[in-house]
C-alpha positions in Angstrom: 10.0 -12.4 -18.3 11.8 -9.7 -16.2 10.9 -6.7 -14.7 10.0 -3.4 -16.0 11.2 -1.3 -13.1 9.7 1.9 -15.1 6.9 0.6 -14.5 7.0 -0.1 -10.6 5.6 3.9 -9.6 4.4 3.0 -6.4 5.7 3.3 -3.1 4.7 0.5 -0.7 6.0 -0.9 3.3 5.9 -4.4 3.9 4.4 -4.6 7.6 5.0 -8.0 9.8 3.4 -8.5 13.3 6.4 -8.2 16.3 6.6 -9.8 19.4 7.9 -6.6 22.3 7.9 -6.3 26.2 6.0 -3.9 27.9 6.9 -1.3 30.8 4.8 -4.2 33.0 6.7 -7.1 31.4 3.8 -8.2 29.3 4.3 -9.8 25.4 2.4 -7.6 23.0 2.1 -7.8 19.5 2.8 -4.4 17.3 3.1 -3.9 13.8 6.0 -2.4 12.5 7.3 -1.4 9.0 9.8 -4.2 7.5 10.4 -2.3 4.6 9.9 0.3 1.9 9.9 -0.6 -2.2 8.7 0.5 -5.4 5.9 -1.6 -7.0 3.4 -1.8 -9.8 -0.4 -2.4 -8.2 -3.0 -3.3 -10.3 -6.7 -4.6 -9.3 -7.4 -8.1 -10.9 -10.3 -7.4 -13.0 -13.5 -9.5 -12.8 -12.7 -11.8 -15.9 -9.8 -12.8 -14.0 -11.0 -13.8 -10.7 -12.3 -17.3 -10.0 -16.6 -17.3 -9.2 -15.2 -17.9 -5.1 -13.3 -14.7 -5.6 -16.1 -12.4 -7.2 -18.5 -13.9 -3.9 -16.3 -11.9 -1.6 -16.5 -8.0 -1.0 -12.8 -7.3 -1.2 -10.5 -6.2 -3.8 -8.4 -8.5 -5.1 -4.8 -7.1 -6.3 -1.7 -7.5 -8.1 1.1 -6.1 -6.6 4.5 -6.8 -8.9 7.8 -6.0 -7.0 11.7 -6.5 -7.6 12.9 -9.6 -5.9 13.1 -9.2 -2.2 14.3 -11.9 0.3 12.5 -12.5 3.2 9.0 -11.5 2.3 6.4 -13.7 3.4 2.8 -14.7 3.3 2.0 -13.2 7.1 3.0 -10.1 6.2 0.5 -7.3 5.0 1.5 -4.3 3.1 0.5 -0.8 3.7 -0.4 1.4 0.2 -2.1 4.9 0.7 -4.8 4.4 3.2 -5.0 0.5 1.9 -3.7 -2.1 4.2 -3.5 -5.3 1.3 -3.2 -9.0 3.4 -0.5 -11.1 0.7 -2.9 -14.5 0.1 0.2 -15.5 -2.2 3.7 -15.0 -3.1 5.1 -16.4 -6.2 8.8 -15.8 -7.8 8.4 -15.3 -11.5 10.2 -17.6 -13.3 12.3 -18.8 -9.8 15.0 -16.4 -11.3 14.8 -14.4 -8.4 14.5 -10.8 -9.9 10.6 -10.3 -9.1 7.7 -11.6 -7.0 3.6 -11.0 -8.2 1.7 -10.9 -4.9 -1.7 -11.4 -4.7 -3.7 -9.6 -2.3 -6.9 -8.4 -0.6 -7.3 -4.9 0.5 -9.2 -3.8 3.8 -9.6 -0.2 4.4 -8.0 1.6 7.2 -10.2 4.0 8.9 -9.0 6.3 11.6 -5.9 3.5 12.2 -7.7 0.5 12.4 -9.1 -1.8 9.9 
């Protein structure tokens, strides 16, 4: 299977949680943009979903993307005024030309979630 990159019409950020000192020295946490890619995102539909899935009030999606090193499972990505938390990462095939994330979307309103 490889990637139909016609396909991938969406523009998505990877966002990660990092660690940054304060003017007063303290440790906060801030979420910043990791990085910017083209991607297909589709909703699973109900047939697809397990019965513990369809129980919960989120969206589930399926967001496929070219290959990108370094993404990882605590990282969220932003879509529109979507912010999707990845629940799983696989590489199709191993071959290390795409990865199909599954996540769940929470709405942002006025900059929160």
């Amino acid at each position: 299977m490889r990637c139909n990159v016609g396909k991938l019409n969406k523009r998505i950020t990877f966002t990660a949680y990092t660690e940054t000192i304060n003017d007063i020295g303290q440790i906060t946490l801030s979420e910043e943009p990791i990085k910017t890619v083209w991607a297909n995102i589709m909703p699973i539909r109900g047939f697809e979903q397990t019965l513990e899935e369809r129980l919960r009030p989120e969206t589930v999606y399926r967001v496929l993307t070219r290959y990108h090193k370094g993404i990882t499972p605590d990282m969220k990505i932003k879509y529109k005024d979507r912010l999707l938390h990845i629940t799983e990462i696989i590489n199709v095939d191993e071959g290390d030309f795409a990865l199909e994330i599954t996540a769940t979307s929470k709405e942002i309103k006025d900059g929160k979630e």
